[in-house]
Steps between C-alpha positions, in 0.01 A plus 500: 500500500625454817566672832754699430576582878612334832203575704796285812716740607785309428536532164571843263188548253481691215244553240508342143444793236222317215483476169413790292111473481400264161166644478457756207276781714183586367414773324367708730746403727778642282296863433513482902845451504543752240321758657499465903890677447367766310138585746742485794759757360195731364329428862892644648513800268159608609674626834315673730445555880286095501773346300630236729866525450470862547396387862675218547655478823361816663263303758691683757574347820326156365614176411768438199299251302718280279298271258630140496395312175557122528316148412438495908202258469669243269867553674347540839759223618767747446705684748442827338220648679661351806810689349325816486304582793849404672637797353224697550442417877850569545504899314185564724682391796731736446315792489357455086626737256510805465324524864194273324473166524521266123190305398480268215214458288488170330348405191466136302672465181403129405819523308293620258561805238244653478388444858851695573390789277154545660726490828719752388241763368282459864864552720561800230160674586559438851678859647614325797696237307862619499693173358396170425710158506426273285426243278605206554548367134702685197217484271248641704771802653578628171153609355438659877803685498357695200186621751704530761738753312188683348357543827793658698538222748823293592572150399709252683583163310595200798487260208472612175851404330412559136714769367193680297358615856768780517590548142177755448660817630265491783645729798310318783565126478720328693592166479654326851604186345749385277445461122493227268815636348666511848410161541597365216892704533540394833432140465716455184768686716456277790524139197789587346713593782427153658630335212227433255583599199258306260130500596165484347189683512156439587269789479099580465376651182398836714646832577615395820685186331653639231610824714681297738626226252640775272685684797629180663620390101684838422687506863620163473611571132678849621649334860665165234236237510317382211102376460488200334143526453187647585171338522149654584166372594113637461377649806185512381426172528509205766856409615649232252728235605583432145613841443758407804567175337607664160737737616684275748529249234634782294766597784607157545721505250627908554647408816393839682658556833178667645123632378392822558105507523321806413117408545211368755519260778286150376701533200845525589393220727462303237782569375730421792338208533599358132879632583524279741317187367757534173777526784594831431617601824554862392440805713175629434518945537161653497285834512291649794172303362682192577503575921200370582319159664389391215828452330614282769208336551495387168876451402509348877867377477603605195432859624824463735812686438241744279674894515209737508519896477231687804530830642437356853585241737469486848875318536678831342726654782379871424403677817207594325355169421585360871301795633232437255453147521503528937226752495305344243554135695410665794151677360394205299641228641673364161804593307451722211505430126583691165167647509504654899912633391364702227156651586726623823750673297279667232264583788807690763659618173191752437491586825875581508451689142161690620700585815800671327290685260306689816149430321271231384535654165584222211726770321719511790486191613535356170875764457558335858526194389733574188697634771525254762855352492631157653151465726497166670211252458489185622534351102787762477642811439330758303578787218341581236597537189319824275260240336385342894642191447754410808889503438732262536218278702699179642293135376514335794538084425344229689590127397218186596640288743326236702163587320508882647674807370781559663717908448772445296827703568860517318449176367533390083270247304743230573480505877143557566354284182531170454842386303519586153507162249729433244505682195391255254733556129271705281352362171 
């Protein structure tokens, strides 16, 4: 697959979530699975003065370690690190908190699950590991979440947008990104009020395409519009142009007034390229995965007029993101992406929480966070609601123009796409 992330600058990024894994585990991979859950909370109910989370954050006038759990080999041309140490440098500068300065402690996920689980049972027996931010994708975050939970620490989610991260009951995961659901709500929203009424579907055959196809569907349905049809695609397997092919020659003769994409980058590439060899100038709506090189790249200039949802773009006129965007211009000597926006925010948010609670304590910081109330990140605003997932989180739009992402503000379908065809008469 490819990069799913503009390494430029210039460009928002944001990661594709993949398929569900189509490997049946082995068996002793499964008894693993089975039992790693139950050793950990035996290992926690064992107590005692050298449990670590009975110690955890008690190193005194030491460091705050957070643990940072990302692919940073194979994403190493991400801004996130960058992103990070940013916000770190800048705490420290300040003074720390708490009167001790933060230090992160990063680890190598390979996007890998059970390379996340090892991760998250070494950062559990670690006492000076307060919170840890991470993963980067859905499928690995999950499965951690469960160690992380057992073993007392706090999780922040910067990516993560599937909705089973924070339906466990966990009381220490956070997630600092919009969801799928969101997503899907927001963009259907932002369709039907610029005029398009009818529209079509493209999704992958995954949890993160059906999530967002499904909540983009049932908010156009509720808001007056109506799906003509929905078509999906394998991501398991190699992007297919015929797979484009077929659907556009389906929707030739629907006459849709815009697609709605809910699925990777090469393939809704593909896609957008058929639309407009058939002529099918319609305006082409699509999810986070979609804001990234490789779409453009690809689609070249059938990727213009393309509405995208991010939670970050240098162009928004937030104070926070011009402040953000100097400092990090001036430190690196580039303009940050998606990647730099959010490792910032999940990284000054725990410092903000472990501040308020008056200890490095993941119980307290953890009811600090439920608590914290309109707090200002450079990707937005920030409440919680009682499961950790933000409220009421803005999707912020950007639209491809010229080849480069460009922020997209008050503007409908019809304006920033390119002009809606004909209907063609139904059959």
């Amino acid at each position: 697959m490819g990069n799913r992330y503009d390494s430029s600058g210039a460009n928002p990024s944001w990661p594709v979530h993949p398929p569900e894994d189509p490997i049946r585990p082995m068996p002793h991979l499964r008894t693993l699975k089975r039992c790693l859950p139950l050793a950990l909370l035996a290992l926690a109910a064992c107590g005692g003065a050298d449990d670590p989370a009975s110690q955890r954050g008690k190193a005194g006038d030491g460091p705050i370690v957070i643990g940072a759990a990302w692919p940073w080999e194979a994403r190493k041309d991400v801004l996130y690190a960058q992103g990070m140490d940013l916000a770190v440098d800048e705490i420290n500068a300040a003074g720390g908190v708490l009167g001790r300065p933060l230090k992160i402690q990063r680890a190598d996920d390979h996007e890998d699950v059970d390379q996340g689980r090892m991760i998250a049972q070494e950062f559990g027996k670690n006492p000076e590991v307060v919170a840890v931010i991470g993963h980067l994708q859905s499928y690995v975050t999950v499965p951690a979440a469960a160690v992380y939970d057992l073993s007392g620490l706090v999780l922040v989610s910067a990516t993560a947008t599937t909705a089973e991260l924070t339906n466990k009951g966990y009381r220490r995961v956070f997630r600092t990104i919009f969801t799928e659901a969101d997503m899907g709500r927001q963009l259907a929203d932002y369709a039907v009020k610029g005029g398009h009424k009818r529209m079509v579907i493209y999704y992958s055959r995954d949890e993160y395409g059906r999530g967002l196809a499904n909540a983009f569907e049932e908010q156009a349905v509720a808001a007056g519009g109506t799906i003509l049809d929905r078509r999906s695609y394998d991501p398991n397997v190699p992007a297919n142009p015929l797979t484009a092919s077929q659907a556009v020659a389906a929707w030739s003769q629907l006459g849709p007034e815009a697609v709605f994409i809910a699925g990777q980058d090469e393939p809704a590439a593909l896609l957008a390229l058929e639309l407009r060899r058939k002529g099918m100038e319609v305006p082409i709506i699509g999810g986070d995965a979609l804001a990234t090189p490789t779409y453009v790249q690809r689609a070249g200039q059938a990727a213009e007029g393309t509405v995208i949802a991010s939670p970050f773009h240098r162009g928004a006129p937030d104070p926070e993101v011009r402040r953000f965007t100097a400092a990090f211009q001036a430190k690196y000597g580039r303009e940050p992406d998606v990647g730099a926006a959010l490792a910032y925010d999940a990284t000054r948010l725990l410092a903000h929480a472990i501040a308020q609670a008056g200890a490095a304590d993941p119980a307290k910081v953890a009811a600090a966070l439920h608590a914290v109330r309109g707090w200002r990140g450079v990707t937005g605003p920030m409440t919680f609601d009682d499961a950790g997932n933000l409220v009421d989180m803005p999707v912020r739009k950007v639209v491809v123009r010229g080849g480069e992402f460009t922020y997209l503000e008050d503007a409908t379908p019809s304006t920033a796409a390119a002009p809606a065809a004909q209907a063609a008469p139904r059959p």
